[in-house]
N, C-alpha and C positions, 0 to 999 in steps of 0.2 A: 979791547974785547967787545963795545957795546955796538962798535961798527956792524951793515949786516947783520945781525947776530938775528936766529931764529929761536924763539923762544918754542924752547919741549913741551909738550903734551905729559900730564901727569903719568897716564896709562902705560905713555912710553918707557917701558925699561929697556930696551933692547940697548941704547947707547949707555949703559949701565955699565958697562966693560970697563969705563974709565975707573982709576983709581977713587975708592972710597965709594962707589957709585952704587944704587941699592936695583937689586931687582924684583921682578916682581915678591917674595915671599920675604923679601928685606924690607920693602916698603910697607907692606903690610902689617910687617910686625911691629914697625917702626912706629909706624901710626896708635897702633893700638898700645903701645906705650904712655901714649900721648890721650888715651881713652883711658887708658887703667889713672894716669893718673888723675883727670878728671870727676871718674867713678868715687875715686880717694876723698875730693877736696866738698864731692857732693855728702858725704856726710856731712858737714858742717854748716858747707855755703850752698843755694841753693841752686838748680839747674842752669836755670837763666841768666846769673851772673856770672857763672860758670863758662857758659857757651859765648858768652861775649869778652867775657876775659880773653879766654884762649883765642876767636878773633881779633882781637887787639894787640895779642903776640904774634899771633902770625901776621899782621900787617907789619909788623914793629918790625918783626926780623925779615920779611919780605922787603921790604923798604934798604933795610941793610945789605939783603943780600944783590937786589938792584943797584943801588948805590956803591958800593965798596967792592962787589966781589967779580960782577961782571958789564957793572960803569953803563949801565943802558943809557942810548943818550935820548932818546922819547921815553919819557915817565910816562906816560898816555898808555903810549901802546903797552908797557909792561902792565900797565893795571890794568886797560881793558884783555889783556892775554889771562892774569893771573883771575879778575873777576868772570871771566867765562869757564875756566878752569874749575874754578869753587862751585859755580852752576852743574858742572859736569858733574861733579861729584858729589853735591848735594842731592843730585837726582838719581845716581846711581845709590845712593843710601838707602832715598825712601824708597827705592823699589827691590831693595835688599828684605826678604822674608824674617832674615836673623835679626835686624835692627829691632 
């Protein structure tokens, strides 16, 4: 699978049609599951270990799901795709009025 393979665009849900695949109002909520439980662990633990934990999950399972699920054979380019990706989205946050 990692032959060719073009790495998606977060934004993109439109090839979402695939089985289990989330679309726009999936991913979002999906997401925010993943904020609710953050919200959760900030009682205890404080923001910033918080925000670096959950990046070090999503590297961890990023990494997995490069490696195991769709075999990239340039690690490079999955990371420089996934690390411009997070850019995208970091900046589509801060310029979110709700945040």
């Amino acid at each position: 699978m990692g032959k060719d393979m073009e790495f998606k665009d977060w934004y993109d849900r439109s090839s979402s049609s695939e089985k289990g695949g989330l679309d726009r109002d999936g991913f979002i909520r999906t997401a925010d599951r993943f904020v609710n439980l953050a919200n959760t662990l900030n009682k205890r633990t404080i923001a910033t270990d918080i925000q670096y934990t959950m990046l070090y999950a999503s590297a961890r399972y990023a990494a997995h799901v490069g490696k195991n699920v769709i075999e990239v054979e340039n690690q490079e380019d999955f990371i420089n795709h996934l690390t411009n990706q997070y850019r995208d989205m970091l900046r589509e946050n801060f310029a979110d009025p709700a945040v």
